[in-house]
C-alpha positions as CSV (number, residue, x, y, z in Angstrom):
1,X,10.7,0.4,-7.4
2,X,8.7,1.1,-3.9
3,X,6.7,4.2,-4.4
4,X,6.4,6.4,-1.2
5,X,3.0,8.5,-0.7
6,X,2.6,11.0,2.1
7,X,-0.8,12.0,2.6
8,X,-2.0,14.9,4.7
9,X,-5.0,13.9,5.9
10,X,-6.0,10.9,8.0
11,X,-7.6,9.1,5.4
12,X,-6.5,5.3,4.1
13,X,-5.8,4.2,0.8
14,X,-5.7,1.2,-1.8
15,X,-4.1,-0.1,-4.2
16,X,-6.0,-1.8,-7.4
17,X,-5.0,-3.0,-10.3
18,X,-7.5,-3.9,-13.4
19,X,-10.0,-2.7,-10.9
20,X,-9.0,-5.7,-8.6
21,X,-8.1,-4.6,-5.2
22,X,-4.3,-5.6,-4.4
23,X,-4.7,-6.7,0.0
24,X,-1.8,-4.7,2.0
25,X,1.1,-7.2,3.3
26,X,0.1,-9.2,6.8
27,X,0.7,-7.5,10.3
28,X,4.0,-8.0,11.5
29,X,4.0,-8.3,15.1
30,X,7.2,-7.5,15.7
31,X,7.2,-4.2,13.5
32,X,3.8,-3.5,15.3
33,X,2.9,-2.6,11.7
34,X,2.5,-4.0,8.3
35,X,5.4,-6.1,7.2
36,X,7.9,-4.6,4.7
37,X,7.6,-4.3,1.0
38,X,10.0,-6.7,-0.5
39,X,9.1,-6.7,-4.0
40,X,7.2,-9.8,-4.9
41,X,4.9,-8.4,-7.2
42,X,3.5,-5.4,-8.6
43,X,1.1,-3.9,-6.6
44,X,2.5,-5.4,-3.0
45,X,1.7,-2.5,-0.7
46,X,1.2,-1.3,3.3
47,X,-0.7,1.6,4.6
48,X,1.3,2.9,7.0
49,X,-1.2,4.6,9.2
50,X,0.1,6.9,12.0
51,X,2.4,8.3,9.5
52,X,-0.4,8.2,6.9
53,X,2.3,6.7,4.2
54,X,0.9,4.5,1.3
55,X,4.1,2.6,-0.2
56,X,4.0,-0.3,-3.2
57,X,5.8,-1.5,-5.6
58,X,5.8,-1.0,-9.1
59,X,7.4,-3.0,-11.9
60,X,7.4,-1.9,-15.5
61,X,4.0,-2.3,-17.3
62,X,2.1,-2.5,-14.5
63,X,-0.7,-0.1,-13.5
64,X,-1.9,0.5,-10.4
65,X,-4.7,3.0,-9.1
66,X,-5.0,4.6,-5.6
67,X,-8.2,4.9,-4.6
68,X,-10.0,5.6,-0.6
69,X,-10.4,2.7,1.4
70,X,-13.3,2.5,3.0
71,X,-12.0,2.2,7.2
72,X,-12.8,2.8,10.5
């Protein structure tokens, strides 16, 4: 399932799993953003940041954690 986050603030987010940090999907350059979640794996994610949206996936026994991402 793709998990949809609005945040209200202008801050950006991560997603980690067993502490690991789980990298955002590559820049898609025709999108002008970050490409798609397609569900590959628990964890896949994109920030998207004009809308301040944080979406992943999420498979059964997986655990994930949102934490701030340190970014400029």
């Amino acid at each position: 399932m793709t998990i949809r986050i609005a945040y209200p603030d202008a801050s950006s987010y991560q997603i980690k799993i067993d502490n690991n940090r789980i990298p955002m999907n590559e820049w898609d350059d025709s999108l002008r953003m970050y490409r798609k979640i397609e569900g590959n794996f628990c964890g896949e994610n994109r920030f998207i940041g004009v809308k301040n949206i944080l979406e992943f996936y999420l498979t059964v026994d997986c655990d994930v954690f949102i934490a701030p991402r340190d970014a400029i």
